[in-house]
C-alpha positions in Angstrom: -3.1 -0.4 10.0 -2.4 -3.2 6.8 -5.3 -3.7 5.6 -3.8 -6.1 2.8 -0.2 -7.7 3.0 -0.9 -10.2 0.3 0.0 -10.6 -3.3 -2.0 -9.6 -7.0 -3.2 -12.7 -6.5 -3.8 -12.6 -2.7 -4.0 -15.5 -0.1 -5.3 -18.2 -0.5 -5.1 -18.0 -4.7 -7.8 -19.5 -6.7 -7.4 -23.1 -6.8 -4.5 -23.4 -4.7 -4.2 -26.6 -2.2 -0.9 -25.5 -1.0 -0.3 -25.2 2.5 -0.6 -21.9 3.1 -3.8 -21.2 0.9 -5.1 -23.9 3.7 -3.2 -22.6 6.5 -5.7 -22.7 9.5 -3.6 -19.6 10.9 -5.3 -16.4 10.0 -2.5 -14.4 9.3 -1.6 -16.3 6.4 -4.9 -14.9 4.8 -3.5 -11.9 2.8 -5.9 -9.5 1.2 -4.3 -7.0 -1.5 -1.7 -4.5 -0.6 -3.2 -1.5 1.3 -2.2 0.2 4.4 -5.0 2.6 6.6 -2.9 5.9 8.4 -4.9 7.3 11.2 -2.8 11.2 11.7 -3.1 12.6 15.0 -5.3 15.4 14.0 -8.1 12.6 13.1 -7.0 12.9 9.0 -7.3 9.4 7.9 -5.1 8.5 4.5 -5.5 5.4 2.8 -2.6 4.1 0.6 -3.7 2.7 -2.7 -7.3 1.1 -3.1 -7.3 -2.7 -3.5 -9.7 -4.7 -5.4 -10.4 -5.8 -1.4 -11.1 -2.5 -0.4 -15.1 -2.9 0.2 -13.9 -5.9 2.4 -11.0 -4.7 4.0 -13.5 -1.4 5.2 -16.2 -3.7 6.8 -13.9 -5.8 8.9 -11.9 -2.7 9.9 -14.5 -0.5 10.5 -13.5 2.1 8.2 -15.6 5.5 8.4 -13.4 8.1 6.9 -11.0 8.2 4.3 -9.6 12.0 4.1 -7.1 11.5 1.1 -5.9 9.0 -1.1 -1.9 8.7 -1.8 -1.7 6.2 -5.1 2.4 3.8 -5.3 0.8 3.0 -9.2 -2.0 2.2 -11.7 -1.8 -1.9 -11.2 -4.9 -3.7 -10.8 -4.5 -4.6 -7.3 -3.8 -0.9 -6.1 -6.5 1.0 -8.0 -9.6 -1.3 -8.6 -11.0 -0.9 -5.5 -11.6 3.2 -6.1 -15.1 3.0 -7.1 -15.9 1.9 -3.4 -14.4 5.2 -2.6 -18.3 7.0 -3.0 -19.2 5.3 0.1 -17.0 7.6 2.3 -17.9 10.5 -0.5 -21.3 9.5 1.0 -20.4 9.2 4.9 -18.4 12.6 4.4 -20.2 14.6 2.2 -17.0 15.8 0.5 -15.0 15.1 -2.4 -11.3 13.2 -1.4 -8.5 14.1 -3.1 -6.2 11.3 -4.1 -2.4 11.8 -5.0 0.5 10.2 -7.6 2.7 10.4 -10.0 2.0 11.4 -13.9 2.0 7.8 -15.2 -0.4 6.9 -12.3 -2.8 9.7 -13.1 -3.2 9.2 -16.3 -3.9 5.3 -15.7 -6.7 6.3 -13.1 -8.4 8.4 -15.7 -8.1 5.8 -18.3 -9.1 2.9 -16.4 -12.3 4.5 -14.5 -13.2 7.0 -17.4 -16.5 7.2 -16.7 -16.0 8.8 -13.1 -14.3 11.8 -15.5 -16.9 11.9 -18.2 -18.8 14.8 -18.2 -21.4 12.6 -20.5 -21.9 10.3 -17.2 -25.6 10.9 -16.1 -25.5 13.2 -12.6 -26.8 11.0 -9.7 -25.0 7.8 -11.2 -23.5 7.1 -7.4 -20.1 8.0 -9.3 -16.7 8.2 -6.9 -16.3 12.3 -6.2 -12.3 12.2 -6.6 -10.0 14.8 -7.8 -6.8 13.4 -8.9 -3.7 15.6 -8.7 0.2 14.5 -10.1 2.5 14.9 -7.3 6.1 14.6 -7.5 7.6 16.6 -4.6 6.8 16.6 -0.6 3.2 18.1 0.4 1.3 18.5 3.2 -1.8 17.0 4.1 -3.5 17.1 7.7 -0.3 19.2 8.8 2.0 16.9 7.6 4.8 16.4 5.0 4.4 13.4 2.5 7.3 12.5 0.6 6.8 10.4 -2.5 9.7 7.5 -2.6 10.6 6.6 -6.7 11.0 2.7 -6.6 11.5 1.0 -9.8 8.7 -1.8 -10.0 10.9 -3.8 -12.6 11.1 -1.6 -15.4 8.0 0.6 -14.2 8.8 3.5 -12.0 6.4 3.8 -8.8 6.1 5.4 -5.9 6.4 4.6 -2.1 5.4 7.5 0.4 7.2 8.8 3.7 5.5 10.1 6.3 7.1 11.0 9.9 9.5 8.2 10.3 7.1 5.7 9.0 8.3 4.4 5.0 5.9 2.3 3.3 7.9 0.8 -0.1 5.8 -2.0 -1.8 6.1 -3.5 -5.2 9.3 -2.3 -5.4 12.8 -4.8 -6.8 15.1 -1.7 -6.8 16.0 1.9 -5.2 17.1 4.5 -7.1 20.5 6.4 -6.0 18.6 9.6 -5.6 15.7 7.6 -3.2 18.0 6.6 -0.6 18.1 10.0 0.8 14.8 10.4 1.4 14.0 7.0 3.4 17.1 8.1 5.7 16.7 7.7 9.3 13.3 5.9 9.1 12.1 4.1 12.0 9.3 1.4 10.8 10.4 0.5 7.2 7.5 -1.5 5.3 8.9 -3.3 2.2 7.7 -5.4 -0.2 9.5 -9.6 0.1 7.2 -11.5 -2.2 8.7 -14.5 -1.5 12.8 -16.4 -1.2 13.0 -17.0 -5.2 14.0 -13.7 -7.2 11.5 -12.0 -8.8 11.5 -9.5 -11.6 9.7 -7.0 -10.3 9.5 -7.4 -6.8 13.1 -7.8 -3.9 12.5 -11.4 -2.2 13.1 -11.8 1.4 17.4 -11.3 1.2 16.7 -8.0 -1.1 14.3 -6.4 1.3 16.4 -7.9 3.9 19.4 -5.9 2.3 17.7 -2.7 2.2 16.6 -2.9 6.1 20.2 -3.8 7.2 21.4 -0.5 4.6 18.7 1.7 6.3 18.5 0.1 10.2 15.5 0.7 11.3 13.7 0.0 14.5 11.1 -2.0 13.1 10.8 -3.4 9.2 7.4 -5.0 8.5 7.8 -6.9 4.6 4.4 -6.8 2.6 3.3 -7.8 -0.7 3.7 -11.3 0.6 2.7 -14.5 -1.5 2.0 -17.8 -0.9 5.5 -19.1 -0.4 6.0 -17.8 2.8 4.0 -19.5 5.7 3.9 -16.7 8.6 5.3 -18.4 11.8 7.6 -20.3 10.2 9.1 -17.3 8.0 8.8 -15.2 10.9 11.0 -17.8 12.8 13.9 -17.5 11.0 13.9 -13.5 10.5 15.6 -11.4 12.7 14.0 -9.9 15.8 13.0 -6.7 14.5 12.4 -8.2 11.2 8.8 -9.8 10.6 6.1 -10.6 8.0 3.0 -8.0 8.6 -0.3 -9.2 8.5 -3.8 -8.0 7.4 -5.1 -5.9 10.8 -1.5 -5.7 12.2 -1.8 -2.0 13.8 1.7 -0.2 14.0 3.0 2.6 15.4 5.2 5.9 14.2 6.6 9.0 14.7 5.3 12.2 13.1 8.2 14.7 13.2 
């Protein structure tokens, strides 16, 4: 499930009159970028945890989060993490949450307290352990595959799983990357917008990299105010379309 398809900024922005920010159509309300994975086996992985997570969880109904996987240390992927005690709470377990080095050390940086052993016990603290991935693992059965994306200058990380790839805030793929997003069948990629961006493919890049890959499906994410959803939508191909915050997709697990 998308929990966010939206921007840093998200939809509507602050102080924006455009008219998408007052678009009367609800799926041109975009939280920050987050997707919910619900494996067969009941583990439930959350990727990244926006600044909307507390929201995002109340109007999805979310219960469980099992794991964590981490695409970088921006603002609007990490700053939601210290609503992650809840489910420590719910589950009466620690989660484990995964990236790559850079990522890690961000985390630790940014919430420093949840890794200070100074921090008073009982403080209702997050109960994460952070661990630096950079080649395929397993979790509930299955293999995750971390995706290097350059983010601008800034290498990140998108995440295979099955035949499901889930590339945001991304403006360029590595040689090496292709390989692993071969043969994917629902491609989510991030199209901020039709201008170019510096750090981010607009809608012919991402456009570009679905025709290279052809998959069944491509969903784009990371989607800012410049595209109104029908009427982008309209002139996309078929199997080409902007997601949208509780948009429910389906994938293989191979």
């Amino acid at each position: 499930m998308f929990l966010g398809t939206g921007t840093s900024h998200g939809v509507p922005m602050i102080g924006c009159r455009c008219a998408v920010c007052t678009s009367a159509d609800p799926h041109d309300n975009r939280t920050r970028p987050s997707v919910y994975l619900s494996l067969p086996d009941g583990t439930s992985i959350l990727v990244d945890t926006s600044p909307d997570l507390r929201q995002q969880s109340l109007r999805f109904d979310l219960r469980r989060v099992d794991a964590v996987l981490y695409t970088h240390g921006h603002a609007d992927h990490v700053l939601g993490l210290d609503d992650m005690r809840r489910f420590n709470v719910l589950q009466h377990a620690r989660i484990p949450c995964y990236a790559d080095a850079q990522t890690v050390r961000e985390v630790r940086q940014t919430f420093a307290y949840i890794f200070d052993r100074a921090t008073p016990a009982g403080g209702g603290l997050p109960e994460i352990d952070v661990f630096e991935v950079s080649e395929p693992f397993a979790l509930g059965g299955y293999r995750v595959t971390p995706v290097p994306l350059w983010h601008g200058k800034r290498l990140v990380y998108g995440y295979r799983i099955g035949s499901l790839a889930y590339l945001t805030d991304c403006s360029a793929i590595p040689e090496a990357s292709w390989a692993l997003v071969e043969g994917v069948d629902v491609l989510v990629i991030d199209a901020l917008r039709h201008r170019p961006h510096p750090t981010h493919f607009n809608v012919a890049d991402a456009l570009a990299v679905a025709r290279r890959l052809g998959p069944r499906q491509t969903w784009f994410t990371h989607i800012c105010h410049d595209l109104p959803h029908a009427e982008t939508n309209a002139t996309l191909p078929e199997n080409v379309q902007l997601a949208y915050d509780g948009l429910s997709v389906s994938f293989r697990l191979d």
